[in-house]
Wavefront OBJ file of the C-alpha trace (Angstrom):
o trace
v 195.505 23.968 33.858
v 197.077 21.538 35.720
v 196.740 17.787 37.030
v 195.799 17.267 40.226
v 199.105 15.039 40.495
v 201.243 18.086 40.311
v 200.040 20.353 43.141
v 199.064 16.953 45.457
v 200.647 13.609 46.780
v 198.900 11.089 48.919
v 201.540 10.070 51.191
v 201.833 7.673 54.403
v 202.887 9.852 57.235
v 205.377 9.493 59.678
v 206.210 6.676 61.492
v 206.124 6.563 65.085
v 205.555 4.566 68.548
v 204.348 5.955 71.415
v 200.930 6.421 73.100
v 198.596 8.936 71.045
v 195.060 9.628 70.056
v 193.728 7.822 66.575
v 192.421 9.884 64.273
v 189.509 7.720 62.203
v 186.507 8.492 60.852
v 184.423 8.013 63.425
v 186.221 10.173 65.985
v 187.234 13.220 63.062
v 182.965 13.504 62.337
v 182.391 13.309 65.864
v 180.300 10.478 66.535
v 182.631 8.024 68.859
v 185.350 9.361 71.361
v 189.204 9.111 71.424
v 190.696 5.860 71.402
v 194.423 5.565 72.482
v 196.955 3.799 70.368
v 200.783 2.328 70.759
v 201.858 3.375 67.253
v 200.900 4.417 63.685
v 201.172 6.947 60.873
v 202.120 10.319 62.973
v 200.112 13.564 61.589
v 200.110 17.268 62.975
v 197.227 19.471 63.760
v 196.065 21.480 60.631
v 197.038 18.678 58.590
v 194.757 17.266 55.661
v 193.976 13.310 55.514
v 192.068 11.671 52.985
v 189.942 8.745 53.356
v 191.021 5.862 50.676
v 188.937 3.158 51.880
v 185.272 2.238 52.425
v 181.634 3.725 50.990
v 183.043 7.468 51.916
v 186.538 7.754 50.164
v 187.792 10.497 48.666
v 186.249 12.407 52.345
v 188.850 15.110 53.768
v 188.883 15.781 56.783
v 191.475 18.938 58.437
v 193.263 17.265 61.680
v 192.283 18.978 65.109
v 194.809 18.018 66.737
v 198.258 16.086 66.809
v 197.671 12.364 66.477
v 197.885 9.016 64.656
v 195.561 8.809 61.476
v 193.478 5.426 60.902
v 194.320 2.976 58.864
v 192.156 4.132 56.463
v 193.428 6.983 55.895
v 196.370 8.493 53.693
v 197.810 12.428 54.150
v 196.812 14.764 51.620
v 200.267 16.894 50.945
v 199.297 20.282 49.058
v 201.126 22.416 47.378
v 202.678 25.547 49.218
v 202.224 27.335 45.701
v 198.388 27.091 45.492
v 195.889 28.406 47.916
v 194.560 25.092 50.419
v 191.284 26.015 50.727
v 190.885 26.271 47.433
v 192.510 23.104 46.353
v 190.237 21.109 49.173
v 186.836 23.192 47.908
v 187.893 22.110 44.491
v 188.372 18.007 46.049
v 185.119 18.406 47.452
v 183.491 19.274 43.755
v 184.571 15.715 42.249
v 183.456 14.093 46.119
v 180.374 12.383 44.029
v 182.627 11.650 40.808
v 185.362 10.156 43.426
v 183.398 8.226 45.289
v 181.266 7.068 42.391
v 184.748 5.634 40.864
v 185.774 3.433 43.340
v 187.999 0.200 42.736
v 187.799 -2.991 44.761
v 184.309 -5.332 45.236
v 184.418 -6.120 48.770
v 186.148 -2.697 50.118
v 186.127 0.327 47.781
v 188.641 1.928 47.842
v 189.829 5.853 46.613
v 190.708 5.313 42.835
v 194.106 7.346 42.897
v 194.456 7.523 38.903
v 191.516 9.132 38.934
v 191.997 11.368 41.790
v 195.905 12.075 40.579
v 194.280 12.964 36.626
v 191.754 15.837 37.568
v 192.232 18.810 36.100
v 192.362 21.879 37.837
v 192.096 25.362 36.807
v 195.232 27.759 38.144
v 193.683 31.343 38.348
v 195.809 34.116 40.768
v 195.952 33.779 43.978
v 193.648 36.425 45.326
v 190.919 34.602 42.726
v 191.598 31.315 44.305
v 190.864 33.067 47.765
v 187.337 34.237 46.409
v 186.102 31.280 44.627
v 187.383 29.013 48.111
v 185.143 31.773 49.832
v 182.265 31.580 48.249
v 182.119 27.335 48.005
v 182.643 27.877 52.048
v 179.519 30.127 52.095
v 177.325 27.944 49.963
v 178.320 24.696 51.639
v 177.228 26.495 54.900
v 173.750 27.308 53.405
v 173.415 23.175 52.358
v 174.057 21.991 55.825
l 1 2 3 4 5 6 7 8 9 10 11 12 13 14 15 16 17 18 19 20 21 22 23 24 25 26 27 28 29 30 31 32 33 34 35 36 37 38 39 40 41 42 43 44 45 46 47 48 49 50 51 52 53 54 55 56 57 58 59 60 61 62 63 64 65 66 67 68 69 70 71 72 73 74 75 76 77 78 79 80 81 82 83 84 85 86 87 88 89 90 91 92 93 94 95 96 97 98 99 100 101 102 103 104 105 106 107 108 109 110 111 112 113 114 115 116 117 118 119 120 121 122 123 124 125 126 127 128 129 130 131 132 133 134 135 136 137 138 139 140 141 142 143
């Protein structure tokens, strides 16, 4: 077993100016279009970003494409060592416990010492595979 803090870092992204698309909430779920921005936190396509602020944080969402992420957001750096499916299926377990925990009255926000503390089981790789799997095919049944 191993803390969540040893396989994961939230981190800020790279810095950059120049015109790109912004990669918030709204846009990553689908429900508003690309807006263009000067500058921000630079992330690549296939990255991971976590959502720290508001009613939904502790939501991870995979990037589609190359582009700032929103303010609200932080990048989700994962271990090389561990499967990533397996590590964002096991995220998504604790979503309710995460988002239940929030700090701050007027805008919750992700509460990282929780988040960083989680405990998480280390089987062998091709076991980490299956269970990822299997939470993939059950979460397709709940939708």
């Amino acid at each position: 077993m191993l803390r969540l803090k040893d396989i994961c870092q939230l981190i800020d992204g790279e810095k950059r100016n120049g015109k790109d698309i912004c990669l918030d909430a709204k846009y990553l779920r689908g429900k508003s279009s690309a807006t263009i921005v000067e500058k921000g936190k630079f992330v690549y396509a296939g990255d991971n970003i976590i959502l720290m602020d508001g009613e939904n944080s502790g939501e991870v969402f995979t990037v589609p494409q190359d582009g700032y992420m929103g303010s609200t957001f932080k990048q989700l750096w994962l271990s090389s060592a561990m499967w990533k499916p397996y590590i964002l299926a096991f995220i998504l377990f604790y979503k309710e416990e995460l988002r239940n925990s929030k700090r701050g009255a007027a805008i919750p926000h992700l509460n990282k010492e929780l988040f960083y503390n989680l405990l998480i089981g280390i089987p062998p790789l091709a076991e980490q595979q299956r269970m990822a799997e299997r939470v993939n095919e059950l979460s397709q049944l709940l939708k």
